[in-house]
Structures are given as C-alpha cells and as structure tokens.
py3Dmol code that shows the C-alpha trace and the ligand (Angstrom):
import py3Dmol

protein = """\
ATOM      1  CA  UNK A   1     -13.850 -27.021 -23.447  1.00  0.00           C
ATOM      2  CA  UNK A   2     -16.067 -28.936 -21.124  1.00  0.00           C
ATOM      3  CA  UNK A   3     -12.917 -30.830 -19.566  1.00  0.00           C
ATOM      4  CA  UNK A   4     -10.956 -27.689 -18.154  1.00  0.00           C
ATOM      5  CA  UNK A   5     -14.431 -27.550 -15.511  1.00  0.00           C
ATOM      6  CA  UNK A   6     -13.007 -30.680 -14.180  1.00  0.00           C
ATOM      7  CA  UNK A   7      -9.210 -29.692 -14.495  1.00  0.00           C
ATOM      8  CA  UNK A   8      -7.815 -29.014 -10.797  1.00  0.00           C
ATOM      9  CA  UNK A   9      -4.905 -26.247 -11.182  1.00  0.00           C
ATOM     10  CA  UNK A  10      -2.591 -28.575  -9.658  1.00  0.00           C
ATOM     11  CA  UNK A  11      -2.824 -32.147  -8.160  1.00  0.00           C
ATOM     12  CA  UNK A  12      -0.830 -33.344  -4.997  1.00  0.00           C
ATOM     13  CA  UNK A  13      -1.224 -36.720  -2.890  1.00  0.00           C
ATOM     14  CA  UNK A  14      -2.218 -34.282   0.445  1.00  0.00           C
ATOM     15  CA  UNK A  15      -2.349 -30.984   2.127  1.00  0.00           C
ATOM     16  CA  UNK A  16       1.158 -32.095   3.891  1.00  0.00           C
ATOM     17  CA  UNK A  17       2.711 -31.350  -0.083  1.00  0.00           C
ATOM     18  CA  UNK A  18       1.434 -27.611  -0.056  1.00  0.00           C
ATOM     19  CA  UNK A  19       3.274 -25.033   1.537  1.00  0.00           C
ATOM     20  CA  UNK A  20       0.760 -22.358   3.174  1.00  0.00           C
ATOM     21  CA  UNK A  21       4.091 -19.933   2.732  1.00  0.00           C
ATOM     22  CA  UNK A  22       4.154 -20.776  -0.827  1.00  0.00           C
ATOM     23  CA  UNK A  23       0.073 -20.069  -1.302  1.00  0.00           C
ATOM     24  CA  UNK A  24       0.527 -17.041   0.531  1.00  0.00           C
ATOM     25  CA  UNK A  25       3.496 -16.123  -1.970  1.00  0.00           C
ATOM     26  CA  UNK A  26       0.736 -16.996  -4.970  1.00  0.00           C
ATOM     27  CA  UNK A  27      -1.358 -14.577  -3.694  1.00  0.00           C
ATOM     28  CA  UNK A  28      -4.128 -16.923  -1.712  1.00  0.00           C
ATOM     29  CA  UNK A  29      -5.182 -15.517   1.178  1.00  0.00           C
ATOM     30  CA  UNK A  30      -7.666 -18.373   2.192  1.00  0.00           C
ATOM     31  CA  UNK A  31      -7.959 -21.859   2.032  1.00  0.00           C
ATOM     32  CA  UNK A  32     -11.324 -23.635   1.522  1.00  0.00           C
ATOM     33  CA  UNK A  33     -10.805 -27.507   2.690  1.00  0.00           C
ATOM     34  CA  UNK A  34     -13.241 -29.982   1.729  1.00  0.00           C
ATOM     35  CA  UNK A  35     -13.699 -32.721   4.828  1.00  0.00           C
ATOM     36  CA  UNK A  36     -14.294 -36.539   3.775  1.00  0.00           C
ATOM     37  CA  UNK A  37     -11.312 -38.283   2.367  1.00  0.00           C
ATOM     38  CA  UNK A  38      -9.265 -34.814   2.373  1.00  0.00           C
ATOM     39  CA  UNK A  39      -8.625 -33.689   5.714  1.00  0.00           C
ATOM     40  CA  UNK A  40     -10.364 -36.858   7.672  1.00  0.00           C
ATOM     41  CA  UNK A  41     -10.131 -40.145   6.123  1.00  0.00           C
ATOM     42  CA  UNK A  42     -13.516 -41.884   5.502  1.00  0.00           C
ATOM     43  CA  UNK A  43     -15.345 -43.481   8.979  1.00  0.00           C
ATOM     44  CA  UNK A  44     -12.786 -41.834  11.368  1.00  0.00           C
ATOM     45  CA  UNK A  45     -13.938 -38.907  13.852  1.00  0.00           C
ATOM     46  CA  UNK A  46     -11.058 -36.344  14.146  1.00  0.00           C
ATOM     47  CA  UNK A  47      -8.705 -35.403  11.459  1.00  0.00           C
ATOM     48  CA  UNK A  48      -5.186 -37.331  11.484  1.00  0.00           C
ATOM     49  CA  UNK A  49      -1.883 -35.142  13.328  1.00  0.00           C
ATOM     50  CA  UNK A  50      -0.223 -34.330   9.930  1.00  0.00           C
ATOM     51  CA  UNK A  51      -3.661 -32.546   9.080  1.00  0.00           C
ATOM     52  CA  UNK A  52      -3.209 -30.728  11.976  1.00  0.00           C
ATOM     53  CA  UNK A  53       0.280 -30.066  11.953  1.00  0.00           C
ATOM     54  CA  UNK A  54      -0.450 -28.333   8.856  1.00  0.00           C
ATOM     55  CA  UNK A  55      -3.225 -26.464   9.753  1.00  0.00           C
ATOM     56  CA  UNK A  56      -1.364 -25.091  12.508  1.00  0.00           C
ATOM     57  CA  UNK A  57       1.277 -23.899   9.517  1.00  0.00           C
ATOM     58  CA  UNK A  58      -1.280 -22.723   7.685  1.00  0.00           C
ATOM     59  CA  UNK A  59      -2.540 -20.121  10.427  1.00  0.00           C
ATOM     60  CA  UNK A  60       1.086 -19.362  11.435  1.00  0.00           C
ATOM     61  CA  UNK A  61       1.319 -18.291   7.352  1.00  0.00           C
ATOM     62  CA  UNK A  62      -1.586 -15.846   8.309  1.00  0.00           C
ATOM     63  CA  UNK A  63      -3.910 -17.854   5.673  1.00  0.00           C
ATOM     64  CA  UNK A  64      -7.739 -18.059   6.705  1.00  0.00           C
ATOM     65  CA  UNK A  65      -9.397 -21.342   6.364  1.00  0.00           C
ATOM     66  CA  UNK A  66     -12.787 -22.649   5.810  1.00  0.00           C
ATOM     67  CA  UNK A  67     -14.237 -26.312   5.974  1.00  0.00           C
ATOM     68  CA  UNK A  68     -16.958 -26.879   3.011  1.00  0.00           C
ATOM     69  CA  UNK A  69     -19.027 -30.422   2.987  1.00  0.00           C
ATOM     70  CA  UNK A  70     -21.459 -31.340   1.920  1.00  0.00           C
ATOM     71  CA  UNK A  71     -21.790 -33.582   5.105  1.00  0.00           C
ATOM     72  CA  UNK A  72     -24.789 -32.527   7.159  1.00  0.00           C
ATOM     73  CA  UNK A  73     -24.062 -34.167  10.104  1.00  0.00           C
ATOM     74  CA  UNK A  74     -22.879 -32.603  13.478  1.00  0.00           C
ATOM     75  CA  UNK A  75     -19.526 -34.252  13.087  1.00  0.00           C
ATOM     76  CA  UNK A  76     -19.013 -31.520  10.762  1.00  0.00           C
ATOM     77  CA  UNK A  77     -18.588 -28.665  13.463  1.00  0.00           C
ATOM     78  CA  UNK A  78     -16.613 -31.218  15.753  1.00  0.00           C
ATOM     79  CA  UNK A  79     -14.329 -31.489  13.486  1.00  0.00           C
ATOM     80  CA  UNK A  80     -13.907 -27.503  12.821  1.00  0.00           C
ATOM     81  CA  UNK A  81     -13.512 -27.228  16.635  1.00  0.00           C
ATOM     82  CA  UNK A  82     -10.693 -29.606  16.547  1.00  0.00           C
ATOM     83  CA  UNK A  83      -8.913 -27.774  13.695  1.00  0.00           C
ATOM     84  CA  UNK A  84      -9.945 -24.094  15.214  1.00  0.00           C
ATOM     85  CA  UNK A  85     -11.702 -23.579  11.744  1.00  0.00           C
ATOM     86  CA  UNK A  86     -15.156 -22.325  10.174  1.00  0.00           C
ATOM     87  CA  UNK A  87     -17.229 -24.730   8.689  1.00  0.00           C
ATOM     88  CA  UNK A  88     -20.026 -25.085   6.230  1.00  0.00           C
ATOM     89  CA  UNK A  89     -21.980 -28.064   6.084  1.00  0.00           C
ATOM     90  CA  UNK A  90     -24.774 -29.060   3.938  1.00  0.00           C
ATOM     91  CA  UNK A  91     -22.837 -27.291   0.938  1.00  0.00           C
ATOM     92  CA  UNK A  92     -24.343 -28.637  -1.859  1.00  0.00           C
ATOM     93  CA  UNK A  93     -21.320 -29.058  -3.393  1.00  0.00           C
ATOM     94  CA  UNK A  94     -20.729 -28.621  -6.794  1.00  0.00           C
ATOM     95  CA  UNK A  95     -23.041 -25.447  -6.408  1.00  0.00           C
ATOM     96  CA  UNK A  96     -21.880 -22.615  -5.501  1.00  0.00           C
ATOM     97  CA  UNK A  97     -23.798 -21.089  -2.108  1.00  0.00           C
ATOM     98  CA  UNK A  98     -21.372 -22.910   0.555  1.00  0.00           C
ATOM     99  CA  UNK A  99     -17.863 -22.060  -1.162  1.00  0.00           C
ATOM    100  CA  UNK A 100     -19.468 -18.395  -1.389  1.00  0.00           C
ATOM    101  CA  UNK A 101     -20.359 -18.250   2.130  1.00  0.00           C
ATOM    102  CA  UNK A 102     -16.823 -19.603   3.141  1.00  0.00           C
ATOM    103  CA  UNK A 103     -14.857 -16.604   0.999  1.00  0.00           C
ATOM    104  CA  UNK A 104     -17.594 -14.196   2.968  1.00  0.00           C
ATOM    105  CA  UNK A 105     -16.194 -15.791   6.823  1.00  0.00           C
ATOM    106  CA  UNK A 106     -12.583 -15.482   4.969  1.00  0.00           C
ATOM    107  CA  UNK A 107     -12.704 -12.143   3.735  1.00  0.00           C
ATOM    108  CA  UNK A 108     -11.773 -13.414   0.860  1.00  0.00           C
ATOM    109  CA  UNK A 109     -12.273 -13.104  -3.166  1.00  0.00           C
ATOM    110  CA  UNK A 110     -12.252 -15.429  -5.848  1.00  0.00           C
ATOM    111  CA  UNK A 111      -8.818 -15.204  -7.176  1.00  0.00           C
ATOM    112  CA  UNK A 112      -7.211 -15.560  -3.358  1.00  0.00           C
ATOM    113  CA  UNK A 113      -8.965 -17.995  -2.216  1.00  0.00           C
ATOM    114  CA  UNK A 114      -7.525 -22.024  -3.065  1.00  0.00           C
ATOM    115  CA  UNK A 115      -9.865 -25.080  -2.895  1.00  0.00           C
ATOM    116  CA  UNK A 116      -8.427 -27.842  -1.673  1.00  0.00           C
ATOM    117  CA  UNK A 117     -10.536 -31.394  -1.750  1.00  0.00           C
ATOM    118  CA  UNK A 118      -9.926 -34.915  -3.140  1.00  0.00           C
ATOM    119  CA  UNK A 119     -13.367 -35.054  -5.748  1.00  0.00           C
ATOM    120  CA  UNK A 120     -13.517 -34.055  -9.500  1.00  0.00           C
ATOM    121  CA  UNK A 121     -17.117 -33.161  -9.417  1.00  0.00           C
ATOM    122  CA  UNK A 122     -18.062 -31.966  -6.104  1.00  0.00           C
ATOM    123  CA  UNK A 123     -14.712 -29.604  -5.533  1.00  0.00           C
ATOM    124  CA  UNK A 124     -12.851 -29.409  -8.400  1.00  0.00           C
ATOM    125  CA  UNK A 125     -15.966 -27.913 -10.808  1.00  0.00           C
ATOM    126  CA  UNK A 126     -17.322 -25.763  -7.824  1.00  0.00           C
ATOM    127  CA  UNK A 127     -14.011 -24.138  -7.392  1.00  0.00           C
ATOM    128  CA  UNK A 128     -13.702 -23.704 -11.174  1.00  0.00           C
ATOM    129  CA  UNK A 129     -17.209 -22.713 -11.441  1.00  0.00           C
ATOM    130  CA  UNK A 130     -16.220 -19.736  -9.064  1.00  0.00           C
ATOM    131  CA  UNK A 131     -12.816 -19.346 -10.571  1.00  0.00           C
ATOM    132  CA  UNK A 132     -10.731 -19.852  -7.320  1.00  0.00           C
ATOM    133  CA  UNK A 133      -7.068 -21.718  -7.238  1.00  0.00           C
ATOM    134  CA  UNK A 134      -8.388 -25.764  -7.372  1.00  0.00           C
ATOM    135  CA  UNK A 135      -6.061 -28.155  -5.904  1.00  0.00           C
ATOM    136  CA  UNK A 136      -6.727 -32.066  -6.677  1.00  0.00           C
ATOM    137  CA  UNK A 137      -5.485 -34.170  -3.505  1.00  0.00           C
ATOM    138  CA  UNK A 138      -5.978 -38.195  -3.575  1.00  0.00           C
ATOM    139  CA  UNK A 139      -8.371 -39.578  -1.059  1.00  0.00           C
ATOM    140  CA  UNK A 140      -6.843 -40.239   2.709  1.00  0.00           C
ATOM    141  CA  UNK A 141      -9.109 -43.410   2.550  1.00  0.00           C
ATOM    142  CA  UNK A 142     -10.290 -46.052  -0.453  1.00  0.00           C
ATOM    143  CA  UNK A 143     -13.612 -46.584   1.600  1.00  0.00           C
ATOM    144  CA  UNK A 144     -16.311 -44.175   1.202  1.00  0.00           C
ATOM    145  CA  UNK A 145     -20.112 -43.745   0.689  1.00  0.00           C
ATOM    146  CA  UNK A 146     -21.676 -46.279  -1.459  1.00  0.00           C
ATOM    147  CA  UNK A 147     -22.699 -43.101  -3.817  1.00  0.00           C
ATOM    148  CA  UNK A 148     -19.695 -41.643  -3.410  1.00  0.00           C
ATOM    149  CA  UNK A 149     -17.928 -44.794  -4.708  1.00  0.00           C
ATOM    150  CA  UNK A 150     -20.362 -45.228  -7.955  1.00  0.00           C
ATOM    151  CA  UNK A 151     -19.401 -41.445  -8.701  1.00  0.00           C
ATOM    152  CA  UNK A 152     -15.751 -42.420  -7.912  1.00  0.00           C
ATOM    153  CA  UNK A 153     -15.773 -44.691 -11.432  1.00  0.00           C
ATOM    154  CA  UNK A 154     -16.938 -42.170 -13.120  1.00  0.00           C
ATOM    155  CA  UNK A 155     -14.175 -39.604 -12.288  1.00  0.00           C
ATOM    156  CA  UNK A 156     -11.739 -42.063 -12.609  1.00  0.00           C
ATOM    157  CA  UNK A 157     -12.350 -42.315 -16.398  1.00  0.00           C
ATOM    158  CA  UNK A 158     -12.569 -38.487 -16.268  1.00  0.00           C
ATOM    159  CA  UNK A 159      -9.053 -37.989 -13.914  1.00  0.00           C
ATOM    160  CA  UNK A 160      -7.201 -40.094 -16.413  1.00  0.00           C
ATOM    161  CA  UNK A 161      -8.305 -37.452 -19.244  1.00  0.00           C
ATOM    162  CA  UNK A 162      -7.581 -34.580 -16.849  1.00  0.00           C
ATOM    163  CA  UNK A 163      -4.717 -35.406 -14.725  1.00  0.00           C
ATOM    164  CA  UNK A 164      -2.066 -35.169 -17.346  1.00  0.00           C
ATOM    165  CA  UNK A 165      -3.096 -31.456 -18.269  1.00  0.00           C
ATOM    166  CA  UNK A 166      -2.280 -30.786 -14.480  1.00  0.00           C
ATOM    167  CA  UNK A 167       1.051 -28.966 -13.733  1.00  0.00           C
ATOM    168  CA  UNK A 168       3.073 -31.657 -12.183  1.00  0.00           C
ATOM    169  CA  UNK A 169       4.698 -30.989  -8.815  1.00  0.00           C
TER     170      UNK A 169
END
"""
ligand_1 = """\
1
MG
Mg -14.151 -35.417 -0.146
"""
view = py3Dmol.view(width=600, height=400)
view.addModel(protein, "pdb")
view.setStyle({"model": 0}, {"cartoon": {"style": "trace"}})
view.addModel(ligand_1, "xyz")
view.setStyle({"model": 1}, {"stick": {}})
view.zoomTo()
view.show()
C-alpha cells in the first residue's frame, strides 16, 4: 500500500547509531547521506565532529559515500570537501536522477547502496522509489526552511502512521 513508499527500513536518532561494519555485514557497499538536518544541523556551515568521526569509520569500513541535496548552493561542495565525500546538489529529491548519479560515483547498485536522511518525502520515498536500504534519522536541528517546516506537519501525521511499522533498534 501507498504507506510502505514512506516506510524507512529502519529509524535511528543519527548516523552515530549505525555501525558502517554492521552495513557492510548487510551487504551495503555505499552510503548515500542527505545534508540539511542529517549530517549538518540547519544554519550551521560544517558538519558537527561526531559526523565526522563517523565518516572517518565509515571509510575505514571500506563503504563509499555520497552527499545528495537538494541544496543548490555552493555550501554544498564545502561541505563534501570537509567530509572527503562526493556530492550532488540540486537533486530534486524525491526524484530519482541525483540518488542515481550518486550509486554511478559509488559503484554501486540498488540493493547495496543505504540512504540515510532525516525527511519522509524527500529521502525516504526516493530511496524506496529506487529500492535501496532507507534509514529514517531525526533532524540534528528543529529550525529549518519555512517550506521545509510546512512539509514537516505533514510528515509528522504521516511518521506517526509509519514509524511503528519500523524495526525498532
Ligand atoms: Mg534533510
């Protein structure tokens, strides 16, 4: 039905709870990251040191990454240079052309590639959409875009239908 598009495979308050060795042991290969409010918390410039802590364990793992926004600003590369990663901007998130082009600089497919980001229906139906691994985190900051907000009520109504189909761990 209509809900499992908006279904993450798991949910987790941040990266910092997934273990890149445990991915790996799932099979995932590569790790797509969304950027606002899931690696870099809303109206800061460079991503917080537990984010890069982990994305340090996450190359030492031998797992590819890949930043997808759908920010278009240059930030979006600064940020990529900070964390050593690719990056696609101006993704058009929920559609599909940005997460495709990430699994292309990953080497990746489908079914070994996980999407990590913090937004029902930007990252969460894209990933589905595509069939990767979708995992649900909660946003590093409560402030956010104006649109991004409005959406936000939305999803909540939709994350309380969702979030109790999600594995819990
Ligand atoms: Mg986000």
């Amino acid at each position: 039905m209509i809900l499992s598009l908006f279904t993450p495979d798991r949910a987790v308050a941040s990266v910092a709870d997934l273990d890149p060795a445990v991915l790996l042991g799932g099979g995932i290969r590569g790790i797509i990251l969304d950027l606002d409010n899931t690696i870099v918390p809303w109206g800061e410039a460079a991503p917080p040191s537990f984010v890069r802590e982990w994305v340090h364990r996450v190359r030492a793992a031998g797992l590819r990454g890949c930043i997808v926004s759908n920010n278009s600003s240059a930030w979006v590369a600064q940020v990529g240079d900070i964390l050593s990663l690719p990056v696609v901007g101006w993704a058009l998130k929920p559609m599909p052309f940005g997460f495709l082009r990430a699994m292309a600089l990953m080497g990746t497919r489908a079914r070994e590639t996980a999407l990590i980001g913090d937004q029902l229906f930007t990252d969460v139906l894209g990933g589905n959409l595509l069939g990767v691994h979708t995992i649900l985190v909660e946003p590093l900051s409560v402030r956010e875009f104006a649109t991004t907000r409005v959406i936000r009520r939305i999803e909540r109504l939709v994350r309380a239908k969702v979030l109790p189909r999600v594995r819990a761990d």
